[in-house]
C-alpha positions as CSV (number, residue, x, y, z in Angstrom):
1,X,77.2,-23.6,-4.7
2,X,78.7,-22.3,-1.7
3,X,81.1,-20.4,-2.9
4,X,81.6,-18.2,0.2
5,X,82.6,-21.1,2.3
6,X,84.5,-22.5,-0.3
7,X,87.1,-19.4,-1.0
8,X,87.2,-18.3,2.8
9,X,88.4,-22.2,3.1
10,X,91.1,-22.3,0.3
11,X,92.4,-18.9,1.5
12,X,92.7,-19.6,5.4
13,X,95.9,-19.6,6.9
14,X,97.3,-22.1,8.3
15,X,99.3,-23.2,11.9
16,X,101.2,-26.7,12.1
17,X,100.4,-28.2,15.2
18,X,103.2,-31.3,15.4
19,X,102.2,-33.4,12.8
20,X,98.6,-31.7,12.4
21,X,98.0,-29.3,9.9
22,X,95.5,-26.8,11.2
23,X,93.6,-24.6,9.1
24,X,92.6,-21.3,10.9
25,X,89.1,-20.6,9.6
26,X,85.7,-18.9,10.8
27,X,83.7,-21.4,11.2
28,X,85.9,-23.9,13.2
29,X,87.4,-20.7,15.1
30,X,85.7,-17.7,14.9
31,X,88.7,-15.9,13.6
32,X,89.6,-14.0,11.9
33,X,86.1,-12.8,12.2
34,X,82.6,-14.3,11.1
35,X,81.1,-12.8,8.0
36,X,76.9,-13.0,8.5
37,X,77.2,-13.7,5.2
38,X,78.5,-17.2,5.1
39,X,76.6,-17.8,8.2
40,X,73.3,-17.1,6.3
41,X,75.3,-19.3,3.3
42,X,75.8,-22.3,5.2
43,X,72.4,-22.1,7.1
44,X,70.7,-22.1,4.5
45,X,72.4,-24.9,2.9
46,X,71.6,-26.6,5.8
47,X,67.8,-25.9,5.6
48,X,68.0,-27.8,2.0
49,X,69.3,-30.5,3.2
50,X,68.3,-31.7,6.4
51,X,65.4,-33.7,7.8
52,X,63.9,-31.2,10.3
53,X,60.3,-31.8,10.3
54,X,58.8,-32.5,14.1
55,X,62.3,-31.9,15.4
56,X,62.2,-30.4,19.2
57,X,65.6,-29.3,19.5
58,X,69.2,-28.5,17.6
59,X,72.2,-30.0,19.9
60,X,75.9,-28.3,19.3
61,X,78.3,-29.1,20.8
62,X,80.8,-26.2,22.4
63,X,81.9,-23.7,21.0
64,X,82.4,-24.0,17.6
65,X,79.0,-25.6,17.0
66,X,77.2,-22.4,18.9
67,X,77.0,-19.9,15.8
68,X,76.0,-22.5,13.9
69,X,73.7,-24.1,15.8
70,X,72.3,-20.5,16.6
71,X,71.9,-19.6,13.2
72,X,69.8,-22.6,12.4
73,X,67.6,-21.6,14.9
74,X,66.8,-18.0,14.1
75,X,65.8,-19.4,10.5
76,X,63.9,-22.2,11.6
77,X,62.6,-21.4,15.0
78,X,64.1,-24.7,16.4
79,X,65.2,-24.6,20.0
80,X,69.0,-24.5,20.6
81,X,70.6,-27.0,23.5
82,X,74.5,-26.4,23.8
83,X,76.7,-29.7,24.8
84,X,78.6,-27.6,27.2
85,X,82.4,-28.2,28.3
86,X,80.9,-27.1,32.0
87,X,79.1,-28.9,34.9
88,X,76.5,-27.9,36.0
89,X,74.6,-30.5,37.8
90,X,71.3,-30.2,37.0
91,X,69.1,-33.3,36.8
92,X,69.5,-35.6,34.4
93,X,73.0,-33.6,33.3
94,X,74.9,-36.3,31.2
95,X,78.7,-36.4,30.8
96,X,80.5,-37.1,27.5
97,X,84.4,-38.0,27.1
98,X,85.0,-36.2,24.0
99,X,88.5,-37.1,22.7
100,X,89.7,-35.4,19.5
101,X,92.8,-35.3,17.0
102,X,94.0,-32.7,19.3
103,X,92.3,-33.4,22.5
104,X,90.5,-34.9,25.6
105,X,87.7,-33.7,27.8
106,X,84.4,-33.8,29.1
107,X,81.1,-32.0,28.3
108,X,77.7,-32.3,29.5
109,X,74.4,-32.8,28.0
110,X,71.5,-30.7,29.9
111,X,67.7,-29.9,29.2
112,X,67.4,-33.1,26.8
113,X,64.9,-35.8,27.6
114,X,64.1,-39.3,26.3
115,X,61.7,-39.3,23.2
116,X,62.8,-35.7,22.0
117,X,63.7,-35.8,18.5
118,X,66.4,-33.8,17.8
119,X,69.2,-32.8,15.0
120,X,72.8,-32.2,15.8
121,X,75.3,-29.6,13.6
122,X,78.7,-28.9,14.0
123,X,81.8,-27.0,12.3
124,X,84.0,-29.8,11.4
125,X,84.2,-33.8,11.7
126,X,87.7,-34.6,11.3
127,X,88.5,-37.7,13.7
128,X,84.8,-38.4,14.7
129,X,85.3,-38.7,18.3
130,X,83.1,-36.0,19.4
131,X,80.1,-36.5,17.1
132,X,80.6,-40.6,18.3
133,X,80.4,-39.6,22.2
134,X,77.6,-37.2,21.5
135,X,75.6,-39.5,19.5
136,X,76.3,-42.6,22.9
137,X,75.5,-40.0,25.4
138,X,71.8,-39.1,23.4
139,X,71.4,-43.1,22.6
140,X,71.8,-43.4,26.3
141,X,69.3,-40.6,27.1
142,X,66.8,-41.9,25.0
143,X,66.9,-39.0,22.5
144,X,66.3,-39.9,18.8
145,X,68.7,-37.8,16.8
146,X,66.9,-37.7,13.5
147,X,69.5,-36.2,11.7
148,X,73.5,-34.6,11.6
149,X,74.6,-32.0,9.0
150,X,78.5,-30.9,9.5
151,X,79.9,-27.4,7.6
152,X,83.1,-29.3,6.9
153,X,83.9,-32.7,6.6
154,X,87.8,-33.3,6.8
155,X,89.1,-37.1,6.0
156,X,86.3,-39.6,6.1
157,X,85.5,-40.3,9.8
158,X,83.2,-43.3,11.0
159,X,81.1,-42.0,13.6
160,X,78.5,-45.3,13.6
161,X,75.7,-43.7,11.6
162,X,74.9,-41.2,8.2
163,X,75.3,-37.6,8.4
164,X,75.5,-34.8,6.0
165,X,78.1,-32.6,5.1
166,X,78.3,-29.1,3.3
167,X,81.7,-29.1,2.3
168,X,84.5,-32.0,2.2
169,X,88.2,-31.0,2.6
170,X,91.7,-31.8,1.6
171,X,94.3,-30.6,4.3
172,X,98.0,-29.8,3.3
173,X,99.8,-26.5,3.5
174,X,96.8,-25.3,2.3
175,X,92.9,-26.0,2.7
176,X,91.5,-27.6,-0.6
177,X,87.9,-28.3,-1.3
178,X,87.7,-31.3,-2.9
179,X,83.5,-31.9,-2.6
180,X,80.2,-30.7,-1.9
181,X,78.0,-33.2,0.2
182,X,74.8,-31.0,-0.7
């Protein structure tokens, strides 16, 4: 099960960023490059296991979440909406403080309306703080987010509600996977 995603894991290399350890891996960074392959792998993991029935739209956040996100979309002709690090000041734009492990900013939520049903996917929950602002800033909308699949779970973050993984992770010098959520 998942065994692309599981040896392009355990064989990334790896950066130390001050006391972070910081694996350097496809999904969460697009490098070295992205294999379709384990694109279609964890997509269709992801079809397995999530709830995506009457769903009106896919929410990622930028940029990891985008290939992600996009390849859920092509299999399951799902609308894509991209939490963007830019504003744009569109009606009903909503900003979200995303802080991190590693960092602070804002990002804003556009094309969303109150009512839509929608499922949010990402590359990696480490510290939780993005999935928790995202998840306020929809609350706050009036979106119901029906469900929340991440590729890799690192640690075991609190981010106020269930979601899904595909693939929980031990960091060190080395990436270890050390679960399968599906």
């Amino acid at each position: 099960m998942l065994e692309r995603l599981t040896q392009s894991l355990e064989t990334c290399p790896m950066v130390r960023r001050g006391e972070y350890h910081y694996f350097i891996h496809p999904v969460s960074d697009g490098i070295p490059l992205v294999d379709p392959a384990l694109l279609r792998e964890i997509g269709c993991a992801m079809v397995r296991v999530m709830d995506l029935e009457n769903v009106d739209m896919i929410v990622v956040a930028e940029a990891m979440g985008i290939h992600i996100g996009t390849t859920l979309s092509l299999m399951t002709d799902i609308p894509l909406s991209v939490v963007r690090k830019r504003r744009y000041d569109l009606p009903g734009e909503c900003a979200v403080h995303q802080t991190t492990g590693y960092s602070k900013c804002e990002l804003y939520i556009n094309g969303l309306t109150p009512g839509m049903r929608v499922v949010i996917v990402d590359d990696v929950l480490s510290t939780g703080g993005t999935m928790r602002a995202m998840l306020g800033a929809l609350a706050t909308i009036g979106v119901e987010v029906v469900d929340v699949c991440i590729v890799i779970k690192r640690g075991d973050p609190d981010v106020g509600r269930a979601y899904r993984y595909l693939v929980e992770i031990e960091v060190t010098d080395c990436v270890k996977v050390i679960g399968h959520g599906v």
